[in-house]
C-alpha positions as CSV (number, residue, x, y, z in Angstrom):
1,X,101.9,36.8,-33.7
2,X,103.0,40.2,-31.9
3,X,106.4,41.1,-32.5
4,X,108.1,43.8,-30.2
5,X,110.9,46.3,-30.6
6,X,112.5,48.3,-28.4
7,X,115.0,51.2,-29.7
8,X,117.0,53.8,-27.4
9,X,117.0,57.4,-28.9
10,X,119.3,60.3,-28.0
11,X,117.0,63.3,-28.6
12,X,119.0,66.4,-26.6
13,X,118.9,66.8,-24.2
14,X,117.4,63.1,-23.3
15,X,117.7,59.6,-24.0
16,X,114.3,58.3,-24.8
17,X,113.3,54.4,-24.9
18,X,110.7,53.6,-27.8
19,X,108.6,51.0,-27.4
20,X,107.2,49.3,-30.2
21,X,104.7,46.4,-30.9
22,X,103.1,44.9,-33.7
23,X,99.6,42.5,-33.5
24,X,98.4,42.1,-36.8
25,X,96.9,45.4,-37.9
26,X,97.5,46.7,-34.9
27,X,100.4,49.4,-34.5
28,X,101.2,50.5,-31.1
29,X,104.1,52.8,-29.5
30,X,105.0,53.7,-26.3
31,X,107.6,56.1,-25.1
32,X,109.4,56.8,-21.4
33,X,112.2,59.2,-20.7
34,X,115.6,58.0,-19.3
35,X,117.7,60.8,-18.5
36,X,120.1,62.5,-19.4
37,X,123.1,59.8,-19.0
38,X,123.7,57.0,-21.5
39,X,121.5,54.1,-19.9
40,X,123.3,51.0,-18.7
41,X,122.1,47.4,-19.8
42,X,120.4,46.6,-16.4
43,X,118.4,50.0,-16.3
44,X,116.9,48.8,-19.8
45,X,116.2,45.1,-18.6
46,X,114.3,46.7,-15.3
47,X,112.5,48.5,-17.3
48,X,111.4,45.8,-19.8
49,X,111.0,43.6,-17.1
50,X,109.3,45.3,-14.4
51,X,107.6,48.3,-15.9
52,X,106.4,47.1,-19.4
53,X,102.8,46.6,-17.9
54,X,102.7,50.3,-16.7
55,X,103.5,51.9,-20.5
56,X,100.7,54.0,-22.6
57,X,101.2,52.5,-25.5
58,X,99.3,54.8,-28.4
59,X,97.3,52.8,-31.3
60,X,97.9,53.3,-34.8
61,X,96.8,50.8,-37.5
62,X,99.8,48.8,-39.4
63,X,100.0,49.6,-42.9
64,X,101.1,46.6,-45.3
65,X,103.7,47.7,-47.2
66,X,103.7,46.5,-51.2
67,X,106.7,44.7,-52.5
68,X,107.5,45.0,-56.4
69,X,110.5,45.3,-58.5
70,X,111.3,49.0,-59.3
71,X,113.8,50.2,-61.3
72,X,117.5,50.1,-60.4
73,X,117.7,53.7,-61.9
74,X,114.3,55.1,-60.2
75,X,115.8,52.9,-56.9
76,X,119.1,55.1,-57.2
77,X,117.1,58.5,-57.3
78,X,114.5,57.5,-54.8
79,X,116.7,56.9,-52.2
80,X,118.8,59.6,-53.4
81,X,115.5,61.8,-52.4
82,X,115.3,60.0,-49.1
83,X,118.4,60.9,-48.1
84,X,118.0,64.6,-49.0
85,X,114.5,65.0,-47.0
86,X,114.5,66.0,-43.4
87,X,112.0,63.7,-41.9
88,X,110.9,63.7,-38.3
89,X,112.6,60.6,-37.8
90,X,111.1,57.1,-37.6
91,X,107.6,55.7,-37.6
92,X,107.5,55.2,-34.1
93,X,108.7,59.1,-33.6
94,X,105.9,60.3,-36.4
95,X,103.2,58.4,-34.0
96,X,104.4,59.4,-30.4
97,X,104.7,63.7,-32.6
98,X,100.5,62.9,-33.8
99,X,99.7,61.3,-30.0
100,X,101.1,64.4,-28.8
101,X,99.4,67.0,-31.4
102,X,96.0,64.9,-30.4
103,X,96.4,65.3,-26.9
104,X,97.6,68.5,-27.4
105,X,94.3,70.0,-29.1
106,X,92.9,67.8,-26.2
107,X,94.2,69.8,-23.8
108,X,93.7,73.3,-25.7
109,X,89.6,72.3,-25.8
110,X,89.6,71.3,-22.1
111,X,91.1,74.6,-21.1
112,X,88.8,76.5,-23.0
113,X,85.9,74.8,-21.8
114,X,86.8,75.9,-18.4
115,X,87.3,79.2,-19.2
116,X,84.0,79.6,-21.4
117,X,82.1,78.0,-17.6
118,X,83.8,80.1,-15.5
119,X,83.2,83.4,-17.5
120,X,79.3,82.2,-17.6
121,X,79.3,81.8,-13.9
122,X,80.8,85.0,-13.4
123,X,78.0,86.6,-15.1
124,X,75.3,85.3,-13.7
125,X,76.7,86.3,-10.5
126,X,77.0,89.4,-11.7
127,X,73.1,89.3,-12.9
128,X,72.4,88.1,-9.6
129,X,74.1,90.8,-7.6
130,X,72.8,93.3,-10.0
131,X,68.7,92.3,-9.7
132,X,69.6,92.2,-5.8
133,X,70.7,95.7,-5.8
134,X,68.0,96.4,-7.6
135,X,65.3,95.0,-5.5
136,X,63.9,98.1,-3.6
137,X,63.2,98.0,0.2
């Protein structure tokens, strides 16, 4: 069974539209910009409907979540310490923030990759020029 969700965000200056879907273990999110201006009802279906084979969806794995009886009292102060933490926001919002730390260091390795090459090419050109000057006639 795969159930989907789809929720609209307002995260200034932009609304955001999180897509979310479930397959067994499976955890997967996808997110797409909309704008600045509140969306309208048949933006949102034209997006489900035409461009929901186009999203990036980023895999995470489900976690099962434990159900038990807890304590009325220790109920009361949990979720009085829920309230009081700053959180990022939902799960889907925690895994789009790690996709974009991942592809973040990603991006920081390819760049110094390059760098590192073009640095070692532009010694050995300098070795090259170097031994040429130095090559006697």
């Amino acid at each position: 069974m795969i159930k989907g969700e789809l929720t609209i965000v307002f995260d200034d200056p932009f609304y955001k539209a999180i897509f979310e879907r479930i397959d067994g273990t499976n955890y997967e999110v996808a997110q797409i910009n909309l704008g600045a201006s509140l969306p309208h009802m048949p933006e949102i279906l034209r997006l489900v409907n035409d461009h929901y084979s186009q999203l990036h969806f980023y895999k995470s794995t489900a976690e099962k979540e434990k159900f038990r009886h807890v304590n009325p009292k220790r109920a009361q102060r949990l979720a009085h310490k829920a309230t009081q933490k700053k959180a990022i926001g939902t799960k889907a919002q925690q895994a789009l923030k790690k996709q974009f730390e991942q592809s973040k260091i990603a991006k920081k390795k390819v760049i110094k990759d390059r760098k590192r090459e073009r640095q070692e090419k532009r010694f050995l050109q300098k070795q090259i020029k170097r031994r040429e000057k130095h090559r006697g006639h």
